[in-house]
NUROKOL-830335 format. One line per field, with one value per residue (C-alpha): residue number from 1; chain; x, y, z. Coordinates in Angstrom, 2 decimals, padded with zeros to 5 digits. Layout:
BEGIN
seq = c(NUM ...)
mol = c(A ...)
px = c(X ...)
py = c(Y ...)
pz = c(Z ...)
! end
This chain:
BEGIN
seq = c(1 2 3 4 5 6 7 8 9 10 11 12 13 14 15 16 17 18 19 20 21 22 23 24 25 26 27 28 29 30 31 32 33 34 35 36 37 38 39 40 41 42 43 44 45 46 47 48 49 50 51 52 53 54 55 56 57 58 59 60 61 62 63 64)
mol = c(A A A A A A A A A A A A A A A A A A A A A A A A A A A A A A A A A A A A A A A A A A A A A A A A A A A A A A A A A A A A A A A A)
px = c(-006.16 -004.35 -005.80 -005.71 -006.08 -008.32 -007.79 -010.18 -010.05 -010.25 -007.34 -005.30 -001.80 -000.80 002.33 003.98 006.25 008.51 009.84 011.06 009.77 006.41 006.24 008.28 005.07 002.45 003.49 004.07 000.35 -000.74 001.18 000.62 -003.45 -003.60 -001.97 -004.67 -002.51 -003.78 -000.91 000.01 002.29 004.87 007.37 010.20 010.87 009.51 006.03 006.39 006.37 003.20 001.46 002.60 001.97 -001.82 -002.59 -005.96 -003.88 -000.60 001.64 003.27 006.21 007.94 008.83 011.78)
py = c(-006.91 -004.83 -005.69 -002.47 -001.98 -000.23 001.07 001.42 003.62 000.29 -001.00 001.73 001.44 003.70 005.81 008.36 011.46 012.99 016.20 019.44 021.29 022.11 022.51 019.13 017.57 019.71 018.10 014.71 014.97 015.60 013.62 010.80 010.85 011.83 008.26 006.23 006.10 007.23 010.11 010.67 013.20 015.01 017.55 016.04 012.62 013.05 014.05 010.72 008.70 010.04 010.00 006.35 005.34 007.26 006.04 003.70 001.85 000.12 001.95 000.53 002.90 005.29 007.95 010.55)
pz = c(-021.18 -018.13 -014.63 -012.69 -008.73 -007.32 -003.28 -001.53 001.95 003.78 001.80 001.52 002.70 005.20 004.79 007.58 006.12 008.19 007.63 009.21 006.20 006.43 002.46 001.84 003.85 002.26 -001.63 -000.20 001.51 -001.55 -004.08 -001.71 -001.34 -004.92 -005.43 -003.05 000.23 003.91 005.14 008.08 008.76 011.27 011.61 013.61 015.43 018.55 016.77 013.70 017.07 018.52 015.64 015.32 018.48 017.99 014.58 014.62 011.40 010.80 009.53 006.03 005.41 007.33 004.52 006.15)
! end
């Protein structure tokens, strides 16, 4: 018998991508959700720290 996980939105690890290519971000966005994380996402450094510094969860990995 194979015990499988199940994440729920609460649970959900949070991951922010970083990338200056805005079609990089669009298939890790959804690659990522598809897989049960939250995304966050930004386009350069200056904008992964805002959204870090804004983000209402932890964030679990910093994906660049």
């Amino acid at each position: 018998m194979s015990a499988s996980l199940s994440l729920t939105p609460l649970a959900s690890p949070t991951i922010l991508a970083v990338d200056d290519d805005h079609g990089v971000l669009g298939l890790l966005d959804t690659a990522l959700r598809s897989a049960g994380y939250r995304v966050l996402l930004a386009d350069g450094g200056r904008h992964a720290i805002e959204v870090y510094e804004n983000s209402e969860n932890p964030v679990h990995l910093l994906l660049t």
